[in-house]
N, C-alpha and C positions, 0 to 999 in steps of 0.2 A: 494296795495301800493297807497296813495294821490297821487295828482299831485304833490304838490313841490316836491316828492321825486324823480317821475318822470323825472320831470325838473332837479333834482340835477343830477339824475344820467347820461341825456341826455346829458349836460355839461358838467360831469366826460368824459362820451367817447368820446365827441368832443375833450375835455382838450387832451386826448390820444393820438389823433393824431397829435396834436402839439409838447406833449411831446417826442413821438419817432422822428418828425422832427428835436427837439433840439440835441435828443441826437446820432441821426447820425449827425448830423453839427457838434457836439461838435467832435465826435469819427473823422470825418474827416477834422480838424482842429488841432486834436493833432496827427493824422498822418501824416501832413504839418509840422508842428514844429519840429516831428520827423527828418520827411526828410532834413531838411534846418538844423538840426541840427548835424545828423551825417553822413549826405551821403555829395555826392560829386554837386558840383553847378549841374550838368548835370540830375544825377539821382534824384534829389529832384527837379528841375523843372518841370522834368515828370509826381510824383509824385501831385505836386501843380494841375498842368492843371487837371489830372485824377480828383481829390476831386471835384475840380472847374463844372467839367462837370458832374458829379455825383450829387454835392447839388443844380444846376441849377433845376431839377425837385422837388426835397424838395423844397427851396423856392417858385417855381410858387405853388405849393400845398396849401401851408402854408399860402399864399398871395391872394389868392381868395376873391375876398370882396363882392362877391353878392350870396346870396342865391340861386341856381335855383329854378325856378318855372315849374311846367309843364305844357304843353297847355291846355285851359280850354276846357271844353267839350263842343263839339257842340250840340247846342240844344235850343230851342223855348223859348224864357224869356216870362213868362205869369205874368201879374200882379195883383192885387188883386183884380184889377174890373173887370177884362177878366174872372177871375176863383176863383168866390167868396169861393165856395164853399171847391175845393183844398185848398186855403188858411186857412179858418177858422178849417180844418180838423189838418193842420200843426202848426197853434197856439195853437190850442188846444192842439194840441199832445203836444207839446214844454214847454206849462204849465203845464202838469201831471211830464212831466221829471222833470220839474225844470230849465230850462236853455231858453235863450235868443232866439225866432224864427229866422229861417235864413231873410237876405237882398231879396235873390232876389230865384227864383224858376227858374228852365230849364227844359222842357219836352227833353225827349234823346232818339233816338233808341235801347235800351239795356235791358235787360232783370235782371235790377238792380235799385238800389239806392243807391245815395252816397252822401257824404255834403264833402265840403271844407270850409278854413278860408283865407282871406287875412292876416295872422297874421304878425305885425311888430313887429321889433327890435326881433331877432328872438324868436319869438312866446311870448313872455311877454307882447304886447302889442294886443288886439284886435284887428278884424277888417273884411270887408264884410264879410259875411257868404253867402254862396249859398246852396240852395239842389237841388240834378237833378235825377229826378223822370222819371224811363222808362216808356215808354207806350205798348209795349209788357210786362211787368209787369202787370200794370197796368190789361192789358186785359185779365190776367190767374189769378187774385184775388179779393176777394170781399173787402168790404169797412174793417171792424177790419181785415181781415190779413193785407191788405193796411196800417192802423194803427199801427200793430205789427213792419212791416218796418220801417213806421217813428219814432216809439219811438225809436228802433237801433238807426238809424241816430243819430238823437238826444241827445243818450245817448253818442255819442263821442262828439257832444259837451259840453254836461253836465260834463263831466270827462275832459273835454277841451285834447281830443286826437287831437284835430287838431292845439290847438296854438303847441302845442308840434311836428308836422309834419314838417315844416320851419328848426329847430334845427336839427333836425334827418335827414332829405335828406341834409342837409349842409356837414356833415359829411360823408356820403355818398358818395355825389358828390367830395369829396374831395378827399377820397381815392381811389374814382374810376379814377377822372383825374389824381393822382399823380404815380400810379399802371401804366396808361396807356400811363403816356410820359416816363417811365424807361422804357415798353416794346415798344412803336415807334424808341426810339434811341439803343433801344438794333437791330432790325431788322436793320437800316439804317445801323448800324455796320456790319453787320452779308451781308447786300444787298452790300457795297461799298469792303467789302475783297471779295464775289463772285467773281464779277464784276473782281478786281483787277488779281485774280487766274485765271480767265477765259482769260482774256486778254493775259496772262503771257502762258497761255497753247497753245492760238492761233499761239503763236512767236514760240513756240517750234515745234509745228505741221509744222508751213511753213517752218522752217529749217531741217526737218525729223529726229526730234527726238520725243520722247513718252512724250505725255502729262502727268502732275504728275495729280493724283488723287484731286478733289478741293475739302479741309476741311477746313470749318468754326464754327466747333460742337464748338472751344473756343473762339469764338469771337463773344462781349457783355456779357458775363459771368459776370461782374460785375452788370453790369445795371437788368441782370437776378436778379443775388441774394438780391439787394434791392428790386425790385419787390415782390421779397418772402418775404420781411421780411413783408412789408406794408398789402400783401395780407392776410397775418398769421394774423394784426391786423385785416383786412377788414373783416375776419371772424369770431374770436370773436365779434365785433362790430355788425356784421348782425346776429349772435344768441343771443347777448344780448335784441337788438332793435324790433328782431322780435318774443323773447319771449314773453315782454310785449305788441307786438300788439297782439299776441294769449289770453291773459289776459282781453287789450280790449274788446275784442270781445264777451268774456263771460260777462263781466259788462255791457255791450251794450243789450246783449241776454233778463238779465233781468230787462231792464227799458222796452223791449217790452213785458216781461211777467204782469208786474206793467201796462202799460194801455191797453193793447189791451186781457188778461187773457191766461191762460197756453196755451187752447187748440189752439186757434187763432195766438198765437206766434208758438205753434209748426208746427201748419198744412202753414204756411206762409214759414217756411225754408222747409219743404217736397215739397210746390207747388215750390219751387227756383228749388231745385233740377230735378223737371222733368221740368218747362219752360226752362233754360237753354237750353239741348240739342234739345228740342223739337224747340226751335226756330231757332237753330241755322239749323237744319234741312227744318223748312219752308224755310229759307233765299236762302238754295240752292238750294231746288228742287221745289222752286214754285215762292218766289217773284224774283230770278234771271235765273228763267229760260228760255225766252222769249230773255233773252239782245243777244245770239249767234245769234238770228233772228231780232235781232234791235228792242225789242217789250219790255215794260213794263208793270205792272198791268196799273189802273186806277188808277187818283191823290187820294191819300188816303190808296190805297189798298197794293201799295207797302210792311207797316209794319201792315195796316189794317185788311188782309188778315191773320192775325195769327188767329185772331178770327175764322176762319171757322175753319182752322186746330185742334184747342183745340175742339169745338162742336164736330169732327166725331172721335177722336184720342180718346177716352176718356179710354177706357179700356188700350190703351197703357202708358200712362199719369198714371194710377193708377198704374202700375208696376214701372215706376218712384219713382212715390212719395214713394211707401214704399221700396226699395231698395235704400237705403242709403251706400255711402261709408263704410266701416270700415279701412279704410287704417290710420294706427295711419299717425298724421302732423309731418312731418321732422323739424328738428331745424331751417329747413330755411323758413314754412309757414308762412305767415302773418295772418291765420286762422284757428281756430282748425277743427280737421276733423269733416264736418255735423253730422256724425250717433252721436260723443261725443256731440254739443250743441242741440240737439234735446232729446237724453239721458235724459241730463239735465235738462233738460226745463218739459219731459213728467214727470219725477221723482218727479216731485214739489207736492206739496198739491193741491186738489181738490181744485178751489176757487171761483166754482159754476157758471161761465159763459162760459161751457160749451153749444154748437148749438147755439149761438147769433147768431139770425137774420140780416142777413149783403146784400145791395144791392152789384152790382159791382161796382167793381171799380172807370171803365170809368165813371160811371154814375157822377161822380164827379165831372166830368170836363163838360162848359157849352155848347158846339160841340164838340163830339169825333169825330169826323167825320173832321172837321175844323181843329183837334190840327195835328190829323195824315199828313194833306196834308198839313201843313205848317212844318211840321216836313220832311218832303221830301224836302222841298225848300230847308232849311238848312243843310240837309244832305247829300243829295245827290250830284254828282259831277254835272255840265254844261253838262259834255258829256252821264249822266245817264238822266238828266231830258230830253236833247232833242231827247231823244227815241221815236216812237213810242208808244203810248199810247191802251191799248184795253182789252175789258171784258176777264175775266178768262177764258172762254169755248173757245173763239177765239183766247189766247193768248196758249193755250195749245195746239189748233190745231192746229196752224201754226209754232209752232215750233217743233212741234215734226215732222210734216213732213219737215221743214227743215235738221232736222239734221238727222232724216231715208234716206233722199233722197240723202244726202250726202253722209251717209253711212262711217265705219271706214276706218282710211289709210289703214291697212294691208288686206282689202279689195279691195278697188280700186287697192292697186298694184298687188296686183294675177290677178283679172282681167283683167288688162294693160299686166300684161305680157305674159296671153294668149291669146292677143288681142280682149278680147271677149266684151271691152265695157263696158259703167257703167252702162247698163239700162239691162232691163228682155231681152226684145227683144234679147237682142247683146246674152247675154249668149245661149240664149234658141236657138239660131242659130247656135253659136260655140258648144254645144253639141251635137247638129243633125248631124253638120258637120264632128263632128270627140270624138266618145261617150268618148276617153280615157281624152278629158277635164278636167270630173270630178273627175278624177281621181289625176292628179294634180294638179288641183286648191286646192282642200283639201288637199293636198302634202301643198301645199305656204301660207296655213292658219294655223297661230299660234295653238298648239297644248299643250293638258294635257301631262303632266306626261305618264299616263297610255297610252293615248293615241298614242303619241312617242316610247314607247316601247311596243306596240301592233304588230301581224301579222298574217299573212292568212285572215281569215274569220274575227277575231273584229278587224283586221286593218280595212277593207272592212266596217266593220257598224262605225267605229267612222269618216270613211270618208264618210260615206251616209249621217250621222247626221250634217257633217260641210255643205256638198253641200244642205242637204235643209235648213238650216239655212241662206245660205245666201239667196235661193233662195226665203225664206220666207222675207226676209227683202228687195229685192226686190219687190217684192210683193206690199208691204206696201207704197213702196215710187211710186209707178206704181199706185195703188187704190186711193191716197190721193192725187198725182197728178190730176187725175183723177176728181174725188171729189166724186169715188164710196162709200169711206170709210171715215171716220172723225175720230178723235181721240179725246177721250171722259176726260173730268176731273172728277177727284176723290179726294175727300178731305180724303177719309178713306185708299186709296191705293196708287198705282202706274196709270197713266192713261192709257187707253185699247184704243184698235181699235174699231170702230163699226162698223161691216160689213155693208152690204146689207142685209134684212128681206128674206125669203123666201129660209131657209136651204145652203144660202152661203159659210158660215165656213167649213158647214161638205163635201163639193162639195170642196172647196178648200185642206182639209185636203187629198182627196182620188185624186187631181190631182196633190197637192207635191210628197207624196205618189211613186206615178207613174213615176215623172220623175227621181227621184232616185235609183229606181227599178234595179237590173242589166240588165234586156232588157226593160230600161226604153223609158216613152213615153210623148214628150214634148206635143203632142198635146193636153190633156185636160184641160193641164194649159193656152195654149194660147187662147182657145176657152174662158175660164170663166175670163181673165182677160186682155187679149190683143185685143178680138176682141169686138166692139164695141156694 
């Protein structure tokens, strides 16, 4: 489908929503004339005020006179002297499509790309174009998949899907405010008869008689059913609108196959697909892991840091890339499912620039190193930036024995409640003192399934296994106190403890061991970790 038709038809479903505006105003207007017609002054007044208060939300709907905009995305404006290089990749790109390069460029914390338009008079009229290029992107693809991206881009401006975005969230916005002041005045209705019943029930109770039951299942029942009607349109409207952005998307697909060649476009939505969750996974177990301890990476590192993760992840990352969804897109995606425009895309004719030699990405821009830490300025909150600043191996350490040392709630409270302390010492005391300890404290620690409905003898082992576990994670926050043991960074795992050299582990394995034993014996635990 062109754009004007496009256009025509984005018009038609705006036009829609006006039109059912008219013709409830109209339907409750000839219910008014009705009533003043053959009821009585009383009952047709009623009726007046009802319509009255009823087309109050139709008109504000109807009457909206500014387009919403939505907030623009935060992110680094780089210019074409900052980043020659970016730029000329972008024009370039923009001239293979065919269409107009964007105004201004934004680096963005995201693991995407996307362009907008300032478009006026809705969307008929041109206007700023932006594009804002992730830099975790950036840092999981080389230069032609990079390319394959911006020709997408591009390609909705080429097809001008963005003058046509202003007209469409109009609409939109419009049914969603107009839906949602029928449903605010439908509750106000529904909150002031409560209230009212409630009140009414209170007089009856101080008098000693039986409160009546308070129902207000029919009250707002009108303002409900215009709600439905509006919503009934708001959904054809969101499957018309968000068919043809599924349409999009495939026309978009191939103006990245047209510059950047089949296999470059295809292997660029496969690496989408495993950067996405792969990052979103750095974000929480490495660059926000330190903020419980007040501690940040270093300026840079914060989204810099995805790079190491993509270097040691790489086998996992591969399972990514070729596990693609198949879950067909519902009527209400704005994009079709991956595994179909990937389909797509590999299905096409060979067109021989297949293995194009390609730098990365980054290397594009003129400091990667300089984009990311100013990219923190802008992103991050006041209260993120003035953390704590420190290298990965230090920011790992000390937060992980921060929060070992702390240890879980349902921890500390067993131990508070057999007074035994939150430290090895305490506990290792309170079972000398009295062995049936362990026996409860593993009683007051959250518990399997299996384990819950265990007894005799595997009750006895699933409560050994809970008493050396904490006693192990004691242990831990006792050692790194200490500073016998350090806690090590891992870009390919989970981070580990690192003992002491010299058979430590297997000397502490045989003195857990031991104190969980049934004629257990705390002493070799405190000899190798409590005494100096």
């Amino acid at each position: 489908m062109g754009a004007s038709l496009r256009a025509l038809r984005a018009l038609v479903l705006l036009a829609g929503f006006y039109l059912l505006g008219l013709i409830l105003l109209a339907l409750l207007g000839a219910a008014d004339w009705a009533a003043v017609t053959w009821l009585t002054s009383a009952v047709s007044g009623k009726v007046v005020i009802v319509s009255v208060v009823l087309a109050v939300p139709i008109v504000r709907g109807m009457f909206m006179l500014r387009t919403p905009k939505g907030e623009p995305m935060p992110g680094v404006l780089v210019t074409e002297a900052q980043e020659p290089a970016l730029w000329r990749a972008v024009r370039e790109t923009a001239d293979q499509v065919g269409t107009r390069a964007p105004d201004e460029i934004l680096l963005v914390d995201e693991v995407n790309a996307a362009v907008s338009e300032d478009a006026r008079l809705l969307g008929l009229l041109p206007g700023t174009r932006r594009l804002y290029v992730g830099l975790p992107l950036m840092a999981g693809l080389d230069e032609m998949q990079l390319r394959a991206v911006l020709a997408h881009e591009m390609g909705h401006y080429a097809n001008l899907d963005t003058r046509l975005t202003p007209l469409i969230a109009r609409g939109r916005a419009q049914l969603i405010r107009t839906i949602t002041h029928f449903h605010e005045r439908a509750d106000n209705k529904v909150a002031k008869e409560r209230a009212k019943q409630e009140k009414a029930a209170e007089k009856r109770v101080a008098k000693g008689k039986k409160a009546k039951e308070i129902d207000t299942s029919g009250d707002g029942a009108m303002y409900r059913a215009m709600a439905k009607l509006y919503t009934l349109y708001g959904d054809f409207y969101m499957r018309a609108t968000l068919s043809a952005s599924r349409r999009q998307e495939l026309a978009a697909d191939l103006a990245s196959v047209r510059v950047a060649g089949r296999d470059s476009a295809a292997s660029a939505m496969r690496e989408l697909n495993a950067l996405g969750p792969a990052h979103g996974f750095y974000m929480d177990s490495y660059a926000t892991l330190g903020v419980g301890a007040g501690l940040l990476p270093r300026p840079g590192q914060v989204f810099g840091g995805f790079r190491h993760l993509l270097a040691a992840r790489s086998d996992e990352l591969d399972g990514l890339r070729a596990e693609l969804s198949t879950e067909p897109a519902s009527p209400y995606d704005s994009h079709p499912a991956l595994a179909e425009r990937v389909a797509r895309i590999e299905a096409l004719p060979d067109d021989g620039r297949s293995g194009q030699a390609a730098r990365p990405a980054l290397e594009l821009l003129s400091d990667a190193d300089a984009a990311l830490v100013a990219l923190e300025q802008v992103v991050l909150t006041p209260e993120a930036l003035a953390l704590e600043r420190a290298d990965w191996e230090e920011l790992v350490h000390r937060s992980m024995t921060r929060y070992t040392g702390q240890g879980s709630p349902e921890l500390r409270e067993a131990l508070a409640a057999e007074g035994a302390g939150p430290d090895l010492a305490a506990l290792l005391d309170a079972i000398d003192a009295d062995p049936a300890v362990r026996g409860r404290l593993a009683d007051r620690l959250p518990k399997s399934e299996e384990a819950a409905a265990a007894t005799g003898r595997t009750a006895r082992e699933y409560g050994r296994g809970s008493l050396r576990r904490v006693l192990n994670q004691l242990v831990t926050a006792e050692l790194t106190a200490r500073g016998t043991a350090r806690w090590q960074l891992s870009w390919s795992a989970s981070a580990t403890l690192g003992y002491p050299a010299g058979g430590f582990e297997d000397d502490l394995t045989a003195a857990l061991n031991s104190a969980v034993a049934d004629q257990g014996d705390t002493e070799p635990l405190r000899k190798l970790v409590l005494v100096p």
